[in-house]
C-alpha positions, 0 to 999 in steps of 0.5 A: 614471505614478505612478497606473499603478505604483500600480494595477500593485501593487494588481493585484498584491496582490490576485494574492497575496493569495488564496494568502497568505491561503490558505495562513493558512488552512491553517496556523490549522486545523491549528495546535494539531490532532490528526491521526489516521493510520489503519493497516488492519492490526494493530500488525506487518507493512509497513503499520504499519511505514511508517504509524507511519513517516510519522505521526512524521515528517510532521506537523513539515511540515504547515503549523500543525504538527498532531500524527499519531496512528496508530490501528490499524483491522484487519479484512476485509483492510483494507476495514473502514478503507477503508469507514469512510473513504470514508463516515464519516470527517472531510473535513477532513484530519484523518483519513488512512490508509494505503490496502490497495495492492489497493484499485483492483484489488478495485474491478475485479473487483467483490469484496463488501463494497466501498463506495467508489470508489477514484478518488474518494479524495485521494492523497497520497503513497507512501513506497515500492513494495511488493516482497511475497515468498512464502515457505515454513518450512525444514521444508516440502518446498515450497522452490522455486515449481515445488513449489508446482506439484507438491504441495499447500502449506498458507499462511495468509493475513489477509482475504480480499481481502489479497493473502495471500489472492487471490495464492494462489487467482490463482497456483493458476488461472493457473500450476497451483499447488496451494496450499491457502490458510487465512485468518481470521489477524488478521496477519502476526504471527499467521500466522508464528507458526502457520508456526513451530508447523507449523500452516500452511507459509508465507505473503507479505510485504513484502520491506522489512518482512521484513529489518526483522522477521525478519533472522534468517530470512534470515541463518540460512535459515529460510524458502525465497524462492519468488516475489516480487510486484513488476513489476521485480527489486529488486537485493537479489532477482535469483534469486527469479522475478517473479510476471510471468515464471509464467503458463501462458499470455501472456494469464495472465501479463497478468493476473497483472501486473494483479495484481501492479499494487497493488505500485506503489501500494505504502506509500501515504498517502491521505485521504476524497473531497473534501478541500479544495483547499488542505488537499490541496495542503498534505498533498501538499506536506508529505508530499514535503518529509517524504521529503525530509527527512535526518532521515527518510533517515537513520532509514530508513536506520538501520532499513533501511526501503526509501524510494521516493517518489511525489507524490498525482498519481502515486498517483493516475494509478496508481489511474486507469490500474488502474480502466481495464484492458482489458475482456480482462485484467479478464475472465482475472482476474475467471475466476482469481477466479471460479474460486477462490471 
């Protein structure tokens, strides 16, 4: 009996012992690290805002307490950084970004300049969904969608696969829009600052980070709210129309839900192919623990940041369900592009 209870705790032991042993691992490789948090845009605008976010509150839930940094790495609307990630950066969980919420959907559609496979990445969690508003300066005569449907409206707009950008041209093909779409701005910043001169009439951005910079807009009417890019009306945005609800046609209207689909995938915090398994599993862990955390709530809340948690596997079945469209919404899509290069 003795030898049987014996062996039971030694079978035992030699269960827990890979976990434990594990989960030292990840704690001693991170301990005394520096992790890098790489933001795609420059400093301003919803992804340096919740980047710099997650970078102060996650590292203090990584095992081995490692310290984030965020870096900004700017340039072609985010496929500088995400290149960069996918070929050059450390697999080691020492470097993770904030990915552009298109990245998948530009995979689809074939855009140039793309080196890696958005299924390949390592997601590990979204702090929130993006709700992303067009919106015009008060002196424009563009103040409601169907204007933009009657006159041409100059927007600026960063790279050319920002969603400031392809939004514009995608509208334009599939809801007769005239917008004239100027990018080359190296931000969100930049391009308000043109729309304030009357350089350009207006431009998207993220509703969170809207109320967040620029409360007076709202509260003194400066901008026009003409559409918003989200599959579901926030509460905060019950009259503005959904970029859903606007195509010419049920089939254009399907297209532009593709479209809109990165919005799902949102503020997100992914890493490079093949992350080790454990550091993968610790990251995700830590991640979800963060927006967990009342300290994160309660800040979020102080600044009015919108908080909407989804773990690495959702992220990832969204990146998945995105790269399967049907061969018939991707052909729509790929004839709006097509037709705006």
């Amino acid at each position: 009996m003795l030898t049987r209870t014996l062996a039971a705790a030694v079978i035992g032991a030699s269960v827990l012992l890979p976990m434990s042993a594990s989960a030292d691992a990840v704690e001693d490789f991170f301990k005394g690290k520096t992790v890098t948090y790489y933001i795609s845009t420059v400093p301003g605008g919803g992804y340096d805002l919740y980047g710099r976010f997650v970078a102060q509150y996650m590292g203090k839930h990584i095992p081995g307490n490692p310290t984030l940094v965020p870096k900004n790495m700017p340039g072609a609307g985010g496929l500088t950084m995400t290149n960069w990630l996918y070929n050059v950066a450390p697999r080691d969980g020492t470097a993770i970004a904030s990915p552009p919420q298109a990245l998948a959907i530009e995979q689809v559609l074939e855009s140039k300049g793309i080196q890696y496979d958005a299924g390949k990445f390592t997601y590990i969690g979204r702090a929130a969904p993006v709700v992303e508003v067009m919106y015009t300066w008060n002196t424009s005569k563009t103040k409601t969608f169907k204007d933009a449907q009657t006159r041409e409206t100059i927007m600026g707009g960063t790279g050319p696969t920002s969603p400031t950008i392809t939004y514009l041209k995608q509208l334009n093909i599939l809801a007769g829009t005239k917008f004239k779409p100027i990018p080359g701005f190296g931000g969100t910043t930049e391009v308000n600052l043109a729309m304030e001169r009357g350089e350009v009439e207006g431009s998207i951005k993220s509703w969170a980070s809207m109320k967040v910079d620029n409360p007076d807009w709202l509260k003194d009417h400066k901008v026009n709210l003409i559409l918003q890019f989200a599959l579901d009306k926030p509460d905060d945005l019950p009259n503005v129309p959904l970029m859903t609800e606007i195509g010419s046609t049920d089939a254009d209207r399907q297209a532009l839900k593709f479209f809109a689909y990165g919005n799902a995938m949102g503020r997100a915090t992914f890493a490079p192919p093949a992350l080790p398994a454990d550091r993968t599993k610790a990251l995700r862990t830590a991640f979800m623990k963060m927006m967990k955390d009342p300290e994160v709530i309660a800040e979020a809340d102080k600044r009015k940041i919108d908080l909407g948690a989804l773990d690495g596997e959702g992220l990832q079945k969204i990146v998945d369900e995105t790269l399967s469209v049907s061969p018939d919404v991707k052909a729509r899509a790929l004839e709006a592009r097509a037709a705006t290069e």
